[in-house]
C-alpha positions in Angstrom: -17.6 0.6 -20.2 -16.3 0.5 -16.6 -13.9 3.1 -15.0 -11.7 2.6 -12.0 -9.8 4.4 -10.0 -6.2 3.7 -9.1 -4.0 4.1 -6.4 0.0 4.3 -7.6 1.7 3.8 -10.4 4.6 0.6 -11.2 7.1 1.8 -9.0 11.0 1.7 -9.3 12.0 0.3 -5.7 14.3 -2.8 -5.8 13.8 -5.8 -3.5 15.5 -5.6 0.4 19.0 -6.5 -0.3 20.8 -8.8 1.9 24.4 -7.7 2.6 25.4 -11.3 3.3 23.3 -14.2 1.7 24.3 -16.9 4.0 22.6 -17.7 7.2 23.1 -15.4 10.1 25.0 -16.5 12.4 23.6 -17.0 15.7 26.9 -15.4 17.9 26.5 -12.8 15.7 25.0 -9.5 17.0 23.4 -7.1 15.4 24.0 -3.2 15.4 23.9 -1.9 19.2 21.0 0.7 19.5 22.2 4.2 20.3 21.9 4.3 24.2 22.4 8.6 24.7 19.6 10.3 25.0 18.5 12.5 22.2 15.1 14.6 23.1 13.1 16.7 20.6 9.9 18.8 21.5 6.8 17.1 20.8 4.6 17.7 17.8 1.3 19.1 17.5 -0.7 18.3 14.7 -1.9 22.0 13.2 -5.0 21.6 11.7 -7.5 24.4 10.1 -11.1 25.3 10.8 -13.7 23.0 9.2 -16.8 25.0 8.0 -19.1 22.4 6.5 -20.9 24.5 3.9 -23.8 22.8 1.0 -22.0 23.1 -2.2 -22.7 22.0 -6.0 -21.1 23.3 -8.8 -20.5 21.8 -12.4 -18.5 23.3 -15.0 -18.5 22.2 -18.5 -14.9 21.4 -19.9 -15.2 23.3 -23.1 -15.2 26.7 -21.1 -11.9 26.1 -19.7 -8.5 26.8 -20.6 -7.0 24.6 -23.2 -3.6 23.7 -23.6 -1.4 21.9 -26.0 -3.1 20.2 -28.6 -6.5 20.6 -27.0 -9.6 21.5 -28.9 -13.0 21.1 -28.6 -15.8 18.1 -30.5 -19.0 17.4 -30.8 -18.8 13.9 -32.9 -19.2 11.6 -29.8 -22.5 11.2 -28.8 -24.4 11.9 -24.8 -22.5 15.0 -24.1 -23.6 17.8 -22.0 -23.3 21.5 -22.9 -21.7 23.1 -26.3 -19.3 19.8 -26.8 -16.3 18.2 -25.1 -12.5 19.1 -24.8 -10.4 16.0 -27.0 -6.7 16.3 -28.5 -5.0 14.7 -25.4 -2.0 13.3 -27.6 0.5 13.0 -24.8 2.4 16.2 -24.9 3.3 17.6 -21.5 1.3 20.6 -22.6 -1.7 18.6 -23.5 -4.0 19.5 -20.2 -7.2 21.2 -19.4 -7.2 23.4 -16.5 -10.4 24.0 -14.7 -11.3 27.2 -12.2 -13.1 26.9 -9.7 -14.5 29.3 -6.9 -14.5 27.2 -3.6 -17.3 28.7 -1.0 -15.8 27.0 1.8 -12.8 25.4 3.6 -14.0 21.6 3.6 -13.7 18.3 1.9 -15.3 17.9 -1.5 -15.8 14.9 -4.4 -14.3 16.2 -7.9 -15.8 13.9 -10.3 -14.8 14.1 -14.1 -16.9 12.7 -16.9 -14.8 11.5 -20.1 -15.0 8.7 -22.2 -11.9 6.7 -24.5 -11.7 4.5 -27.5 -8.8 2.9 -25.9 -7.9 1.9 -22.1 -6.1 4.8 -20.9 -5.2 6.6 -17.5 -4.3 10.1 -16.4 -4.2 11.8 -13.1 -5.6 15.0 -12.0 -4.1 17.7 -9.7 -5.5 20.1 -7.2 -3.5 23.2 -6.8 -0.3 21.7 -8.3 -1.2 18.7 -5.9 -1.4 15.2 -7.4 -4.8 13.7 -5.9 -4.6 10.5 -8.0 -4.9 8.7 -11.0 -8.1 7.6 -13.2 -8.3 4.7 -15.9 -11.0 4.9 -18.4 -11.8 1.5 -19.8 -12.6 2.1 -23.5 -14.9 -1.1 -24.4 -17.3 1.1 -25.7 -18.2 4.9 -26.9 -20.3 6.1 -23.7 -18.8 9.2 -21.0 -18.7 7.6 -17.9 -18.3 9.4 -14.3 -14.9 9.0 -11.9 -15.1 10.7 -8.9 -12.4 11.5 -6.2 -13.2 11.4 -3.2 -12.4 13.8 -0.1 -10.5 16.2 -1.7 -9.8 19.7 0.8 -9.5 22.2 -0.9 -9.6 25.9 1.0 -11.9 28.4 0.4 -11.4 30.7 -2.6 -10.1 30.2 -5.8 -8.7 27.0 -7.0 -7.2 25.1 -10.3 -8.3 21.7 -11.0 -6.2 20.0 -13.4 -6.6 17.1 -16.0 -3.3 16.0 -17.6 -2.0 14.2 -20.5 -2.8 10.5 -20.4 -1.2 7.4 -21.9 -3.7 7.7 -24.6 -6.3 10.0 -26.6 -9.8 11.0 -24.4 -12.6 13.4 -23.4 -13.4 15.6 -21.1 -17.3 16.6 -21.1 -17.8 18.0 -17.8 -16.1 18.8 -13.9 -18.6 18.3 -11.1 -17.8 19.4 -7.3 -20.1 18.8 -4.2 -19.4 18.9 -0.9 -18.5 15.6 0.9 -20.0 14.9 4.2 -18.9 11.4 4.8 -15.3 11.9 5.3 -16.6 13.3 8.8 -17.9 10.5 10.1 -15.9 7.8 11.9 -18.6 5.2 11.0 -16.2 2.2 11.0 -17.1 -1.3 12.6 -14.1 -3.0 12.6 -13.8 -6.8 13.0 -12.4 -7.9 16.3 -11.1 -10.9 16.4 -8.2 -12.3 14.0 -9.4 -13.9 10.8 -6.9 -16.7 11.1 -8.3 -19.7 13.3 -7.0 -20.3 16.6 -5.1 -17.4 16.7 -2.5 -17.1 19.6 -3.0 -14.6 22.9 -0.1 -12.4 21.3 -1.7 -12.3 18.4 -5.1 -11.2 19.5 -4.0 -8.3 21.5 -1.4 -7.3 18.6 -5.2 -7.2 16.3 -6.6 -5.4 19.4 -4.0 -3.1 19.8 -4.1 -1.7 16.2 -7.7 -1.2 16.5 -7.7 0.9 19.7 -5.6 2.7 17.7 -7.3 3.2 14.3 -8.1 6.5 13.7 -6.4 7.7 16.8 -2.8 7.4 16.3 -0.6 6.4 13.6 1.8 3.5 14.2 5.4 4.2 12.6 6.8 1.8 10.3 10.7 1.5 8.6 11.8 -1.2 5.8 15.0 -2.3 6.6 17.4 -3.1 4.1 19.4 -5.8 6.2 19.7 -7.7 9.4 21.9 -4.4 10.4 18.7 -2.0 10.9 21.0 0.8 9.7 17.8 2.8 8.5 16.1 2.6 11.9 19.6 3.5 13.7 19.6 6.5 10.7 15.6 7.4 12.0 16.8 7.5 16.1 20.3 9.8 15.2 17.7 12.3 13.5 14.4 11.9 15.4 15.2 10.6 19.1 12.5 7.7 18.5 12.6 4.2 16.5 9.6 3.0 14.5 7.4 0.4 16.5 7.4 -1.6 13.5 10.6 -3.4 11.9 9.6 -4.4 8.1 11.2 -7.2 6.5 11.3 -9.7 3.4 11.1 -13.2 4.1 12.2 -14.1 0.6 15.3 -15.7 1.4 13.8 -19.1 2.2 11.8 -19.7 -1.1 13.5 -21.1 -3.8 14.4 -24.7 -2.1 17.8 -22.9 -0.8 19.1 -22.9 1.9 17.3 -20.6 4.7 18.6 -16.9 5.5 18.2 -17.3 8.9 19.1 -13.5 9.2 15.8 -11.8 9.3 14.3 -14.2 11.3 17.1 -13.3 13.6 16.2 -10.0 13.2 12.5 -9.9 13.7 13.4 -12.3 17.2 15.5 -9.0 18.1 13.3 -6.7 17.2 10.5 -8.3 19.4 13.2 -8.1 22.1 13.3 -4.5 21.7 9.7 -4.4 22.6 8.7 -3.8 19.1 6.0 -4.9 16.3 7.3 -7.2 13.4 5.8 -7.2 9.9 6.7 -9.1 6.8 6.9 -8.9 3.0 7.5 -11.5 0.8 9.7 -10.9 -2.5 9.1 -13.9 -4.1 11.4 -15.1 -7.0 9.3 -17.0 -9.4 10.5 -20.9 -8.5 11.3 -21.5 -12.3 15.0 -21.7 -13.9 14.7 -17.7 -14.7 13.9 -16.4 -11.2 12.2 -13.0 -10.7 9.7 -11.2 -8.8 9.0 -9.2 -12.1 6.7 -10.7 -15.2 8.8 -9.2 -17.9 11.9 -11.4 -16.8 10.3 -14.8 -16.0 8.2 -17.0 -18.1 6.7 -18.6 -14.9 3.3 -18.8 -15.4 0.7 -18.8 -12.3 -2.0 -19.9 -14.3 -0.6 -23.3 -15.5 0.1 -23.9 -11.6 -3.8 -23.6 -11.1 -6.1 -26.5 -10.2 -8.4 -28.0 -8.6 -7.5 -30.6 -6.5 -7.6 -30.0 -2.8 -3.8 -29.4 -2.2 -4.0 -26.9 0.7 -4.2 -29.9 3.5 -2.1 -32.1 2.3 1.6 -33.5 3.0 4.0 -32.2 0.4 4.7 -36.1 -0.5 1.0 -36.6 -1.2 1.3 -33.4 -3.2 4.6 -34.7 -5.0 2.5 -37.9 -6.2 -0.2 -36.0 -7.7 2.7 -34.3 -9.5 4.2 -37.6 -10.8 0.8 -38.7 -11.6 0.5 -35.6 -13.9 -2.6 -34.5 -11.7 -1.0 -30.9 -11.5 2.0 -29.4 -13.0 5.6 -28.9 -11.7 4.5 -24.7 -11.3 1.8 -26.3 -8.5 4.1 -28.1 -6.9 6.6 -25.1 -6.5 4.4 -23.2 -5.3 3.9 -25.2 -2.1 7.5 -26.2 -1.6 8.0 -22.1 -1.1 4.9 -21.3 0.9 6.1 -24.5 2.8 9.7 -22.9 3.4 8.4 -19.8 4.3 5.9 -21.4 7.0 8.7 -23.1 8.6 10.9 -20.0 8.9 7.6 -18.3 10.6 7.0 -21.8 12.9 10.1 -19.8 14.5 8.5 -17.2 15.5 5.2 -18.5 16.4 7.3 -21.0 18.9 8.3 -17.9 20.9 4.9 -16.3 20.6 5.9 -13.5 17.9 3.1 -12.3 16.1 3.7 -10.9 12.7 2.1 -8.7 10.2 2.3 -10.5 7.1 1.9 -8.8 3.6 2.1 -11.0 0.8 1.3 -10.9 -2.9 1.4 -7.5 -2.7 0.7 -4.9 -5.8 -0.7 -7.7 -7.7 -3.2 -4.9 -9.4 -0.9 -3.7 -11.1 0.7 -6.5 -13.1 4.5 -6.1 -12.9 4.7 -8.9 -10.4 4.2 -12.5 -11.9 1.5 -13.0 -9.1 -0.7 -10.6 -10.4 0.2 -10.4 -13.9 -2.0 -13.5 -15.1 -5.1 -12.1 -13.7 -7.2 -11.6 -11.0 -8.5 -15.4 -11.0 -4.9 -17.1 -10.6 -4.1 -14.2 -7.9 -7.2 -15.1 -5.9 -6.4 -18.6 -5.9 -2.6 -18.6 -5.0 -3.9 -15.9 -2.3 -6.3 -18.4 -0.8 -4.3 -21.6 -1.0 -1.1 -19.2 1.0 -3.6 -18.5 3.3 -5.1 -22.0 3.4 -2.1 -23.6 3.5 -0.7 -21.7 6.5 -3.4 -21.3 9.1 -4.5 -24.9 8.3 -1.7 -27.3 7.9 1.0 -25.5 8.9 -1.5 -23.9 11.8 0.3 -20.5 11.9 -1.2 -19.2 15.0 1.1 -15.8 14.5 -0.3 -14.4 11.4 -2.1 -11.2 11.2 -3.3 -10.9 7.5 -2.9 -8.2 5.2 -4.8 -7.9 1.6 -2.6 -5.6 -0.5 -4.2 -6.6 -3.9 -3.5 -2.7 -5.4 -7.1 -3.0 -7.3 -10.6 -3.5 -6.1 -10.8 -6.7 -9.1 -7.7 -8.5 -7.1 -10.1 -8.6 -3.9 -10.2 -11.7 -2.0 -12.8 -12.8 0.3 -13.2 -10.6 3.6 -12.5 -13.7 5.8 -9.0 -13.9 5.1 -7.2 -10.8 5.8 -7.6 -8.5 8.6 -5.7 -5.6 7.4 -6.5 -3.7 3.7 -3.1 -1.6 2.6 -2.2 0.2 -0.2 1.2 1.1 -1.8 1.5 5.0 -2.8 4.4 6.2 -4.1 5.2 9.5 -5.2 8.0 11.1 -7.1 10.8 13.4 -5.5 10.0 16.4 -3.8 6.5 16.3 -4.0 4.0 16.8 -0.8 2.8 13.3 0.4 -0.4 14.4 2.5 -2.4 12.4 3.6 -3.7 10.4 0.2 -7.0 10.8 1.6 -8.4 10.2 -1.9 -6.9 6.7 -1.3 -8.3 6.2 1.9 -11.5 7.0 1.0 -11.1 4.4 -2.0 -9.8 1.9 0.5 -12.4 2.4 2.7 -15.2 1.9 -0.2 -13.6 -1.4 -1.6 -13.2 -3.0 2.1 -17.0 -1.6 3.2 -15.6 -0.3 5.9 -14.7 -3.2 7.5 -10.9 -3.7 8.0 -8.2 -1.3 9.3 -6.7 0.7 6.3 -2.9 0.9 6.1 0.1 2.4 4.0 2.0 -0.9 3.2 4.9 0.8 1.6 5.8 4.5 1.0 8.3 6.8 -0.7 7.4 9.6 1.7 6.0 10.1 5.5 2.5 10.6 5.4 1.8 14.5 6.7 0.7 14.2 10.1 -1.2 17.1 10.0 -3.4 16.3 6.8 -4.0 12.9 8.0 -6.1 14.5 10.8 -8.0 17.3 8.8 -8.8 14.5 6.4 -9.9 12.4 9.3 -7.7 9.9 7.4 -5.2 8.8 9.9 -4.1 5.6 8.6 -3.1 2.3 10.9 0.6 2.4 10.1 2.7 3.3 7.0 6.0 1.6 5.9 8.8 4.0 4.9 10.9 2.2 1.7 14.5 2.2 1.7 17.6 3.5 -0.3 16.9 6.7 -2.0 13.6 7.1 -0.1 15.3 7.7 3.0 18.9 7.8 2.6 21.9 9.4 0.5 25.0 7.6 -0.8 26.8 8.7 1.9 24.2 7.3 4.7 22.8 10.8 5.5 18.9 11.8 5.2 18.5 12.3 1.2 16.0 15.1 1.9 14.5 13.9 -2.1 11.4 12.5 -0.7 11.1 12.6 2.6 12.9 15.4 4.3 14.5 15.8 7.3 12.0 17.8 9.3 9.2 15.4 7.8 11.2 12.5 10.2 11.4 14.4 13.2 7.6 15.9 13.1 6.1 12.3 12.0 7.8 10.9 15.5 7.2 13.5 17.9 4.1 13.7 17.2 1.5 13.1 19.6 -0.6 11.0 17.6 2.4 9.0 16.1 3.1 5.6 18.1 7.4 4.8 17.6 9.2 1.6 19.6 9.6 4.2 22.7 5.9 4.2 23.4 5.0 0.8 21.9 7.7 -1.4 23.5 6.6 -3.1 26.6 3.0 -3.1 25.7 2.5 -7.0 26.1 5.6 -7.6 28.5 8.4 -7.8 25.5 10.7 -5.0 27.1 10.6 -3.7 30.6 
């Protein structure tokens, strides 16, 4: 029996509408940026007192508080104590809540022991703080260990809390120990781009998020549309613009014709004298089109093969089609990464390096590029990046793995950035998710810069430093995430005051003190 932990749950944001689907116009200008000055006081991070104290404490589930349906067993076999707590039917009243009497304000690992007949996952809180979720695979009857790690709690009293999962399990025992590796900044990052012959911008772009790492925090903002009306929305409340301009390069898959408007975008964006990463929402190419499994019956695995496709012309490709070699799902496959690489040839003829996310999530199966297994992700992951850096020779590309799951991991020579998705629901504190950092950091060996890909909050500046967790960047989602009906700040996930400390902040990097770094913006 294995157990893993997880970052995020499916998550309910929709794909980056367009406002117009036909190709931008190239008279066409997009929205001015707001030239009066609008100054707010800079931030500084507040951070408590560290005292690094020895600590080692486990307490047996059955001497907690049981709620719900709770109750306690002794029929499954290797437990510790006087039995285990069971009766976890999925009532919201079904959870166990532990005490626990913290000796000092630090960092600690909660690990649970439980065990399942069935797969199942829950999540545990700290304090009425979500720090995660657990899945216990149930392949056999044996308690297994999950541990969080890097968990600050303060000193004194606090509530650990196991909640309802999506199936039946037990709880045997809570352990907590003191974590002394969140401390250290033991990271040897990789220096040089992974992609071959990397251009000059794109070295320093690499370089430049290293000096950084674990310094500052680079500001990120998806935007919606070529009209940046969420970045304009950030600057009326904050004084400051994100360095980095997220898009989605979708709209030149498919064999249609090319929306030229984000590539527009991202050229004006570099103008601005700021950073330019990419997503990819990519439509299954099949008759029923989707980004989501449940609503295509494209199937990755039947496009699998292998034959050496990655460096060849798409006609040489085509015949092995028509020779029944591989299948008409291969072939559409490369006529989209194809379409894609020539909308990103744009930008690497005017030296515009890009961070580029694709296949993202693919852990967690609601995408069609993830949901046939880690085997067919891995190999449409390596012929994308194959297939770019080599025949297309994308010189531009700074790599990001955002597999969601430490099975979806792809070789450490092709990606130089690891990210992670978290969202969170409405009004809840975002933190630093230094639980997920510290994951991140275990599944990459340490060896990569660790970013937020996408968010439905902004990470708390102020957490991300006591956890010594300050992540490369973070990209803020759109619509509800960061705006009402009527254009305003929703204040539902991330609140107003959460904008304008995130961009004052001295250890936050926006456009104003990014732009003009390599000579974009004077």
């Amino acid at each position: 029996m294995a157990a893993l932990f997880t970052a995020c749950e499916e998550i309910s944001q929709e794909p980056l509408n367009k406002t117009d689907s036909s190709a931008y116009a190239p008279t066409e200008e997009v929205t001015e940026y707001v030239e009066e000055t609008v100054s707010f006081t800079e931030y500084v991070a507040k951070v408590p007192e560290i005292n690094t104290t020895e600590a080692s404490m486990t307490i047996e589930a059955e001497d907690c508080k049981l709620n719900g349906s709770l109750y306690t067993d002794e029929q499954r076999k290797g437990f510790s104590g006087n039995g285990y707590v069971t009766g976890f039917y999925g009532g919201s009243a079904d959870y166990l809540v532990i005490p626990a009497d913290i000796p000092s304000s630090q960092h600690y690992n909660i690990t649970v022991c439980v065990a399942a007949d069935s797969n199942v996952t829950s999540s545990v809180n700290v304090n009425d703080r979500n720090i995660g979720e657990f899945v216990i695979d149930g392949e056999d009857e044996r308690f297994v260990r999950v541990t969080f790690y890097g968990v600050y709690m303060d000193e004194g009293e606090a509530l650990i809390q196991i909640n309802q999962g999506s199936d039946n399990f037990e709880i045997d025992y809570i352990e907590i120990n003191n974590n002394d590796n969140i401390y250290e900044n033991d990271f040897e990052i990789q220096t040089e781009p992974v992609a071959p012959e990397a251009s000059d911008e794109t070295k320093k772009l690499l370089k430049y998020l290293n000096d950084n790492f674990g310094k500052k925090i680079i500001t990120g903002q998806y935007a919606s549309n070529y009209k940046n009306t969420e970045l304009e929305l950030i600057y009326k409340k904050t004084g400051k613009y994100p360095a980095i301009r997220f898009g989605d390069i979708g709209g030149y898959a498919q064999g249609s014709i090319p929306d030229e408007s984000e590539i527009k975008a991202a050229k004006d964006w570099n103008e601005k004298g700021g950073i330019v990463g990419f997503m990819w929402y990519w439509n299954s190419p099949s008759s029923d089109s989707s980004i989501y499994a449940k609503d295509t019956k494209f199937s990755l695995k039947s496009a699998m093969t292998d034959e050496d496709i990655s460096q060849m012309g798409i006609a040489e490709i085509q015949d092995l089609y028509k020779q029944g070699k591989i299948t008409k799902e291969c072939l559409k496959l490369v006529e989209d990464i194809d379409a894609v690489s020539e909308g990103f040839s744009e930008l690497a003829n005017e030296g515009i390096p890009i961070l580029w996310r694709p296949l993202q999530e693919a852990g967690g199966g609601w995408y069609w590029w993830g949901a046939d297994g880690e085997e067919a992700y891995q190999w449409l992951y390596e012929l994308m990046y194959d297939r770019m850096t080599g025949y297309h020779k994308l010189d531009n590309l700074i790599w990001i793995w955002n597999g969601q799951s430490e099975d979806y991991m792809v070789d450490s020579s092709k990606y130089d950035i690891a990210a992670i998705d978290i969202y969170m629901g409405p009004n809840m504190v975002y933190g630093s998710r230094s639980e997920q950092y510290q994951w991140l950091k275990q599944v990459t060996d340490s060896g990569k810069i660790l970013a937020i890909g996408e968010c439905s909050s902004i990470p708390g500046i102020d957490e991300m430093i006591r956890d010594n967790s300050l992540w490369s960047f973070f990209g803020l989602w759109y619509g509800d995430y960061l705006t009402s009906s009527s254009g305003d700040t929703a204040d539902v996930y991330t609140t107003e005051e959460d904008l304008i400390k995130m961009y004052n902040a001295e250890n936050s990097i926006t456009l104003e003190s990014y732009a003009g770094v390599y000579g974009h913006r004077n």
